[in-house]
matplotlib code that plots the C-alpha trace (Angstrom):
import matplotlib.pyplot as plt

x = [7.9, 10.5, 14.0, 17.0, 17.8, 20.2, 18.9, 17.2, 14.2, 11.0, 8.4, 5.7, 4.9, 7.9, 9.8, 7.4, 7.4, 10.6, 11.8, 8.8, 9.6, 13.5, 14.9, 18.5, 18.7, 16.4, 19.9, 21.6, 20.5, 20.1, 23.5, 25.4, 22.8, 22.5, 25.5, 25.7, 23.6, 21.0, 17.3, 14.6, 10.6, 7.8, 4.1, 3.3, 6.9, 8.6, 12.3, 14.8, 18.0, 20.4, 23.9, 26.9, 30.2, 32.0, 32.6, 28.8, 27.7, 30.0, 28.7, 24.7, 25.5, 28.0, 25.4, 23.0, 20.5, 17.7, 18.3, 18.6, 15.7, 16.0, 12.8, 10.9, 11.8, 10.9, 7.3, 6.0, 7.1, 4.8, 1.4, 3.7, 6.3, 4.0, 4.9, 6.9, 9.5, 13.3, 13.1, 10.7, 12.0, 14.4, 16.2, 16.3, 13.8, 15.3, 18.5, 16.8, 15.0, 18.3, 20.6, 17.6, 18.0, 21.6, 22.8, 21.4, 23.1, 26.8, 29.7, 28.2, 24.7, 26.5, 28.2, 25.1, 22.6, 25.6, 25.1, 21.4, 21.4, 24.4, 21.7, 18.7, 21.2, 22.3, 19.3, 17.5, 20.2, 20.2, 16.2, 17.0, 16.2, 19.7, 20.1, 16.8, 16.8, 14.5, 14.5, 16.8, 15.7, 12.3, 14.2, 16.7, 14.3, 12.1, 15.6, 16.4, 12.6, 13.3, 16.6, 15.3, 12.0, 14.4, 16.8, 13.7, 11.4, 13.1, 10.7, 11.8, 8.3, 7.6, 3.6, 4.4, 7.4, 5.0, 1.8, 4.1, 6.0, 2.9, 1.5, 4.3, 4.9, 1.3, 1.7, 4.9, 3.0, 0.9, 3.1, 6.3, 4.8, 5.1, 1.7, 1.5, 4.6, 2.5, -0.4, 2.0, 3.6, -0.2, -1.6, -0.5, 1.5, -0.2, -3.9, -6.6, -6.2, -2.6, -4.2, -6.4, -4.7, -2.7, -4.8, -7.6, -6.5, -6.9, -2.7, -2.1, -4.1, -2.8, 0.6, -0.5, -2.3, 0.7, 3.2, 1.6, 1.2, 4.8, 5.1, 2.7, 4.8, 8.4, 6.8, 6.0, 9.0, 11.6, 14.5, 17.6, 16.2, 16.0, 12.5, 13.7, 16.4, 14.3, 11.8, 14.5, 16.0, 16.1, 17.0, 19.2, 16.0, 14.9, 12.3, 11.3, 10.0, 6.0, 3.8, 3.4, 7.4, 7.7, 5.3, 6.5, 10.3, 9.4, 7.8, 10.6, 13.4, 11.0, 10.1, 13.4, 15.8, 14.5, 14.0, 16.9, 19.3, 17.4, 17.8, 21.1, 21.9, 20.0, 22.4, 24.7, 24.3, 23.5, 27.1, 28.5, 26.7, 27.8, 31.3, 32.1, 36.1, 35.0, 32.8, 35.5, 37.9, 34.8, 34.1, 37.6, 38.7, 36.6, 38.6, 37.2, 33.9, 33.5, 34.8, 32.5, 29.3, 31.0, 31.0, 27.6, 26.4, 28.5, 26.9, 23.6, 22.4, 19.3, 17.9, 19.4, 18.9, 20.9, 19.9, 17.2, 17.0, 14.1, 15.6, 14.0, 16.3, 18.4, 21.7, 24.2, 26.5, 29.2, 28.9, 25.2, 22.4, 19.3, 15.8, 13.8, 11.3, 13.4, 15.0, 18.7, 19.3, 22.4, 22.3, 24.0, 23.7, 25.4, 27.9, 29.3, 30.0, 31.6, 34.7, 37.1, 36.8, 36.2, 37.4, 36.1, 32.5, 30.3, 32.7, 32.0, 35.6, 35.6, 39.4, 39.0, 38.1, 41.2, 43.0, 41.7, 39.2, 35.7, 35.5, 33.4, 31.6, 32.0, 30.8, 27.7, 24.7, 23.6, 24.0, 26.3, 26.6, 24.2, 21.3, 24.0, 21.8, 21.3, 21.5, 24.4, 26.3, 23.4, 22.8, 26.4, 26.9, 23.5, 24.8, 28.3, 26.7, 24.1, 26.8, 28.7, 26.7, 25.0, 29.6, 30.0, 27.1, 26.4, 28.0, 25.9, 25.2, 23.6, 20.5, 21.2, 23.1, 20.8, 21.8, 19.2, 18.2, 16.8, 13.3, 11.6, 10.6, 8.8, 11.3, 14.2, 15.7, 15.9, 17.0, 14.7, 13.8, 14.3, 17.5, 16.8, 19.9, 21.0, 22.5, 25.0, 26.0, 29.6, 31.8, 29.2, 30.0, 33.9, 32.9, 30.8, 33.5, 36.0, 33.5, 34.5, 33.2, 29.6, 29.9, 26.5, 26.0, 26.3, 22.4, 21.1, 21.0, 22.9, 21.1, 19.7]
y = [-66.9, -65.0, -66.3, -64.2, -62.0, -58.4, -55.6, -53.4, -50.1, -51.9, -53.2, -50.3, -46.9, -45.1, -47.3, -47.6, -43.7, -43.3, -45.6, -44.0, -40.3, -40.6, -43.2, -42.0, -40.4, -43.4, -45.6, -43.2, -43.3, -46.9, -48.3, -45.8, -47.2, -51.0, -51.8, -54.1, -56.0, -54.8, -55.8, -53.8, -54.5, -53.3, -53.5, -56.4, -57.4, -60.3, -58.8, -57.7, -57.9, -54.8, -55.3, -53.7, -55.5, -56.9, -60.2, -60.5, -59.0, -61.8, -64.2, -62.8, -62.0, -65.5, -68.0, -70.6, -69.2, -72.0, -71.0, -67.0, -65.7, -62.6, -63.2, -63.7, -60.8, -58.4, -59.5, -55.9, -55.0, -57.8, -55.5, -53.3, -55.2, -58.6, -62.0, -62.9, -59.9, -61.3, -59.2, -61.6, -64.9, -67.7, -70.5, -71.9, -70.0, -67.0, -68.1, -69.2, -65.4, -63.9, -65.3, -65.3, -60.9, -61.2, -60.5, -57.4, -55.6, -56.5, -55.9, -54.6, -53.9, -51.1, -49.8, -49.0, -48.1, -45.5, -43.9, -43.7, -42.3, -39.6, -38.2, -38.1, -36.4, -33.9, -32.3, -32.6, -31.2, -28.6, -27.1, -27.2, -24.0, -21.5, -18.3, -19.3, -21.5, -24.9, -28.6, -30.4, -33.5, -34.2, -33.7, -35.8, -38.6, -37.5, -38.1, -41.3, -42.3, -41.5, -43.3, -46.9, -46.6, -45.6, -48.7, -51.1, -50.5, -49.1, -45.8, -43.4, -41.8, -38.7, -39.4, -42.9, -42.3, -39.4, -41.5, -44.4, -41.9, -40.3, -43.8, -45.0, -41.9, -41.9, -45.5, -43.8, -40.9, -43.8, -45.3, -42.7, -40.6, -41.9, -42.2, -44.5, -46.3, -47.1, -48.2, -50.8, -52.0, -53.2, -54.9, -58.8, -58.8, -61.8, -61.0, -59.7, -56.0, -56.3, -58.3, -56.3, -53.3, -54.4, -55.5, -53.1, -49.6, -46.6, -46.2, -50.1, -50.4, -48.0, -49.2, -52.6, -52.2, -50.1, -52.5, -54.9, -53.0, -52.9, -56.4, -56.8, -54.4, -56.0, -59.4, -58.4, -56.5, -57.0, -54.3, -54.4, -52.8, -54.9, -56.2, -57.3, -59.4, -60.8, -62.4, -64.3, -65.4, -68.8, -71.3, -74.6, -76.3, -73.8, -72.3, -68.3, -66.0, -66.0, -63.0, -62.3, -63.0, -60.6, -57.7, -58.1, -57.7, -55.0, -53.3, -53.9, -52.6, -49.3, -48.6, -49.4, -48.6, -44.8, -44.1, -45.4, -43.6, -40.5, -40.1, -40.9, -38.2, -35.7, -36.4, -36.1, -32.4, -31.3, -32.6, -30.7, -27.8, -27.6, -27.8, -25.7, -26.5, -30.4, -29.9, -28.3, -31.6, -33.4, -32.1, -32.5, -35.6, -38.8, -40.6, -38.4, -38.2, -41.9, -41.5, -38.7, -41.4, -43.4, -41.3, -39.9, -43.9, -44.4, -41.2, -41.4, -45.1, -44.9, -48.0, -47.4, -51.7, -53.2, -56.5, -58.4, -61.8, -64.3, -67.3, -70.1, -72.4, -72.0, -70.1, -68.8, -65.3, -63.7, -66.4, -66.0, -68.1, -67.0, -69.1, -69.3, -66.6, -63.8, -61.6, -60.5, -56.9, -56.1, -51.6, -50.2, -46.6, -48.0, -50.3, -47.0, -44.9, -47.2, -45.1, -48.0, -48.6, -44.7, -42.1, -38.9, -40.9, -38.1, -36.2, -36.1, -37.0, -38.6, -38.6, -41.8, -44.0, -42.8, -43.6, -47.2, -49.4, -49.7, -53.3, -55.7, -55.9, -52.4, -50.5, -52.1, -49.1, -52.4, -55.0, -58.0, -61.8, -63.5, -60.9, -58.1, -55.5, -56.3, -53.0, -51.5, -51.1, -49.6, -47.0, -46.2, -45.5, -43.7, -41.5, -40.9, -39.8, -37.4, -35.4, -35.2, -33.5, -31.1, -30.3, -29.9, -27.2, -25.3, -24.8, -25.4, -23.5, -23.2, -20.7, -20.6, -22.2, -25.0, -28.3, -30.7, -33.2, -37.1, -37.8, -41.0, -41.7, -44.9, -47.2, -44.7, -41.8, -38.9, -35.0, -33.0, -30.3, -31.6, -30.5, -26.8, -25.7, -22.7, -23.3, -21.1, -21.6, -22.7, -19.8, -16.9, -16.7, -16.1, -13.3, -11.6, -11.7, -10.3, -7.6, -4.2, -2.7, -0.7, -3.0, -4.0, -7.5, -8.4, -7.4, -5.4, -1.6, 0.6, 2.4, 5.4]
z = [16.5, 14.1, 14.4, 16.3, 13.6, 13.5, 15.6, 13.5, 14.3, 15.3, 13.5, 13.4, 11.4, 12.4, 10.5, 7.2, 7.4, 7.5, 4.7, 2.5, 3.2, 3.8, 2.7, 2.8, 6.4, 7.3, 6.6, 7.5, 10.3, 11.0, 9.8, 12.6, 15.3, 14.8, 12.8, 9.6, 9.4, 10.8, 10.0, 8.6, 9.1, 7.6, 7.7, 5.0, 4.3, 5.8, 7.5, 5.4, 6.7, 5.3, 4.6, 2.9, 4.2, 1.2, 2.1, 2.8, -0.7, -2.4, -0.9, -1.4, -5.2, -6.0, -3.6, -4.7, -6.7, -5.6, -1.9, -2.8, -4.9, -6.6, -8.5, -5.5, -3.7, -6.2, -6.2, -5.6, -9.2, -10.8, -11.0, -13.0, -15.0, -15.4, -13.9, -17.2, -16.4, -15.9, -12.7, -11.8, -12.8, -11.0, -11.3, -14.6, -16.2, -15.1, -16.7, -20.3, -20.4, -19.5, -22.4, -24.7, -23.8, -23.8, -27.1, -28.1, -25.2, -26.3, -28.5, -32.2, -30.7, -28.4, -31.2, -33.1, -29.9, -29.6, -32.9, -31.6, -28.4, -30.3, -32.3, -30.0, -27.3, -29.9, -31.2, -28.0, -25.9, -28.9, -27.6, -23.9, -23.1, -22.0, -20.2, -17.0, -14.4, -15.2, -14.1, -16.0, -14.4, -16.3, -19.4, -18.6, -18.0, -21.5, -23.4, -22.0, -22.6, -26.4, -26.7, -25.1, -27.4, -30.2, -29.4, -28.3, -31.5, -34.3, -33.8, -35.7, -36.5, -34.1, -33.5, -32.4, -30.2, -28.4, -28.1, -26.8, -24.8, -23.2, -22.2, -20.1, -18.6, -17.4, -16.1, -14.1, -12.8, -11.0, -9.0, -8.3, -5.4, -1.7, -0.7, -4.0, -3.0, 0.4, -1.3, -3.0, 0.0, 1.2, -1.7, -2.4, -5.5, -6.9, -5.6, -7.7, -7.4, -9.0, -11.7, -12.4, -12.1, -15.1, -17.2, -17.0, -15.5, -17.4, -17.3, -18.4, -21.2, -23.8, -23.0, -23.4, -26.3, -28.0, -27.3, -28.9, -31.6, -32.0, -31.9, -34.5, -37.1, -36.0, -37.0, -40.1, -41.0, -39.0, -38.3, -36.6, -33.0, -29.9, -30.2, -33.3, -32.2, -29.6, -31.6, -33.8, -30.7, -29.6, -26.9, -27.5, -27.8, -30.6, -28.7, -28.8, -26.3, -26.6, -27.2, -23.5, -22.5, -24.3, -23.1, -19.9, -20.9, -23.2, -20.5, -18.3, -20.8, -21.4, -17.6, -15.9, -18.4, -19.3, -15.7, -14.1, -16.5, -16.3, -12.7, -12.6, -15.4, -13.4, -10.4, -12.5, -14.4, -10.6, -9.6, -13.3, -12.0, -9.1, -10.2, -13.1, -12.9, -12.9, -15.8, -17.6, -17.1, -18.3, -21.4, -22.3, -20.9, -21.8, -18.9, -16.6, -17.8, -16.9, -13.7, -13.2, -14.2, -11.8, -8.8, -9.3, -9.5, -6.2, -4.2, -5.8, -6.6, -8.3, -5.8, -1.7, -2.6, -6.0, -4.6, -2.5, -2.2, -0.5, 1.7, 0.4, 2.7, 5.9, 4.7, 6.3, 5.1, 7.1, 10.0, 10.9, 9.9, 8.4, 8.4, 4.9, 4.2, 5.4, 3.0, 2.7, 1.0, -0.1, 0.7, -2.5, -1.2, 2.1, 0.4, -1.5, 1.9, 3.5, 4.8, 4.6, 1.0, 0.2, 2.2, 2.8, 1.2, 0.8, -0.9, -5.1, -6.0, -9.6, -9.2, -6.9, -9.7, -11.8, -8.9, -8.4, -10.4, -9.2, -7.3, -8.2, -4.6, -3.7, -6.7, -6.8, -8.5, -11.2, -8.7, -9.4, -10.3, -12.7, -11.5, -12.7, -14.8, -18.4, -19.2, -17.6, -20.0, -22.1, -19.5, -19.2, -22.7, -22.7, -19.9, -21.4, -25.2, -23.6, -21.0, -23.6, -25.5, -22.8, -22.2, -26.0, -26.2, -22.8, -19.3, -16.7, -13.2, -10.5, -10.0, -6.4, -3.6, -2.8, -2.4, -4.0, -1.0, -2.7, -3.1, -3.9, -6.7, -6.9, -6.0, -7.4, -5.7, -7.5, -6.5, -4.6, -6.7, -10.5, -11.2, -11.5, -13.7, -15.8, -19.1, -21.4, -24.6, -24.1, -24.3, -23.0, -19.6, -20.7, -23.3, -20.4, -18.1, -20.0, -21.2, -20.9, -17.8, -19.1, -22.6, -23.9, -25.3, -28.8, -30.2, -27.2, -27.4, -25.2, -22.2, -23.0]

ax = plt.figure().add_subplot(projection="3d")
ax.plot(x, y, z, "-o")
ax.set_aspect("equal")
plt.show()
């Protein structure tokens, strides 16, 4: 008999439907009814319970690591990202992996990834196509794909970045629509299917098999990219990362770090769209253009969860106690509408973070503690570099009123309809407005 948890929507396919199809009025809708915390079940899943109170996120992200497990929860990732993953990894293994992948993601490293993603961003930006509507957002996911392979691998030769490029976004395509989602949620993790799913499935095995590939030519000449870094890196017992360590972080750092930073640019150019006077303060003030990155992150996280955690011994957080094997989920999406730490929450106010520094437990889109993303401050820079460049070339506008509702995407959430955005070349929409009235363009003949 399950122990006296948080009231939460009943076990059954009202609630699997809704967290599949809506996620966001799904929590919506939940948080106003039962209250945080409040405990969410769903067919194959042990409970999780939701919460978004400050206090209670401190104590999820600063607790006992052996009692809280991160790399258990995540299990449903493990067809995908392999059982080696750092996603997927506790205690002290978790902890050798993690320094092991620490140092190419600070200080100089940044510094030289930025000079990277600068020239990618440029000449892609540069092709986008101006003057029609179209979907920004698979673009915007294409150009973060080409930055981490760029950054990961040293690629600089077109044929390989595309077949790589083609073969992970084919592996995507498998898993990002709902229905697949489901599927997911009802296979075990660790059972056969999932194994052999990875090794043998059409999508895998040209990922796979390229990957290793570029192992192979980073062994035997050695660059100054990521991959490189990580196979002269060693523990304090002198010990490297082995072959398949390092397929599974590799795929992790491809898959999660180009499609997390795509979607949250994509929210991002909708927001800049949306708002052509905020766009304008944007591409002139880089102050501003962080807190613009920031808000979007804080009204759109990319996962409605920065955090779960498996129970793996009675705990108690924010004066209740919770039995092993349930699961605690710290709500980013929640956590950053919560009215007493931002008012007027569903407003897209980048001023607020000008105002006051982001907090530690309340600005939460890369999770925190010792599970904090590796990458954040990758994909921040990433995100900075590329909207500066789509400022420094075009303004950017709306084809239409609409107001782009989230979809799921995997275990992301992305805008509804792609981002569907028109693009100027800066400075075109000021010459047509102060056009004399019957004035023809520059290079188009006058009516007959």
């Amino acid at each position: 008999m399950e122990a006296r948890l948080p009231d939460g929507p009943p076990r059954g396919p009202r609630a699997d439907l809704g967290w599949l199809r809506d996620p966001e009025g799904s929590l919506d809708a939940w948080s106003r009814r039962y209250g945080d915390p409040f405990t969410l079940r769903l067919t194959r899943f042990p409970p999780f319970v939701a919460t978004w109170d400050p206090a209670n996120v401190k104590a999820i992200f600063t607790g006992d690591h052996d009692v809280l497990r991160s790399g258990e929860a995540n299990a449903i990732l493990r067809a995908m990202l392999g059982p080696r993953s750092l996603l997927l990894l506790d205690g002290d293994e978790h902890l050798r992996e993690r320094r092991l992948m620490l140092p190419p993601f600070h200080g100089e490293r940044m510094r030289a990834y930025g000079d990277t993603m600068s020239a990618a961003a440029e000449r892609t930006v540069a092709g986008w196509p101006a003057g029609r509507p179209f979907a920004v957002g698979p673009h915007a996911r294409g150009l973060a794909l080409e930055v981490i392979m760029r950054a990961v691998f040293g690629v600089e030769e077109r044929d390989r970045l595309e077949r790589l490029g083609r073969a992970l976004r084919r592996v995507l395509e498998t898993v990002v629509q709902p229905y697949r989602v489901a599927t997911l949620m009802l296979i075990r993790p660790d059972g056969p299917f999932a194994r052999l799913w990875r090794a043998h499935s059409p999508a895998m095995r040209p990922v796979n098999r390229l990957v290793r590939d570029e192992l192979r030519r980073r062994r035997a000449r050695p660059g100054d990219d990521i991959l490189s870094l990580l196979l002269a890196a060693r523990d304090e017992d002198g010990r490297a990362l082995g072959e398949d360590h390092l397929l599974d972080e590799l795929l992790t750092l491809l898959v999660a770090g180009h499609e997390t930073t795509g979607v949250g640019l994509s929210w991002a150019l909708a927001h800049l769209a949306r708002s052509p006077e905020t766009a304008e303060r944007a591409a002139a003030d880089d102050d501003f253009l962080d807190a613009v990155i920031k808000e979007t992150l804080r009204l759109h996280p990319v996962l409605p969860f920065c955090s779960l955690r498996h129970v793996a011994a009675p705990v108690e957080v924010g004066g209740r106690s919770y039995p092993a094997g349930v699961r605690l989920a710290v709500s980013s999406y929640l956590a950053h509408r919560n009215p007493d730490v931002y008012p007027d929450p569903l407003a897209f106010r980048p001023e607020r973070f000008l105002e006051q520094p982001a907090g530690t437990y309340t600005w939460i889109p890369f999770g925190g503690g010792r599970r904090r993303c590796l990458g954040a401050s990758f994909a921040m820079l990433e995100m900075k570099i590329v909207l500066r460049a789509v400022l420094a070339q075009h303004e950017l506008a709306l084809p239409g009123p609409e107001d782009e509702g989230a979809r799921r995407r995997g275990i992301t959430l992305s805008p509804g309809g792609g981002t569907r955005t028109v693009l100027r070349a800066r400075g075109e929409s000021r010459a047509v407005a102060e056009r004399p009235a019957g004035a023809e363009p520059p290079g188009q003949p006058a009516a007959a």
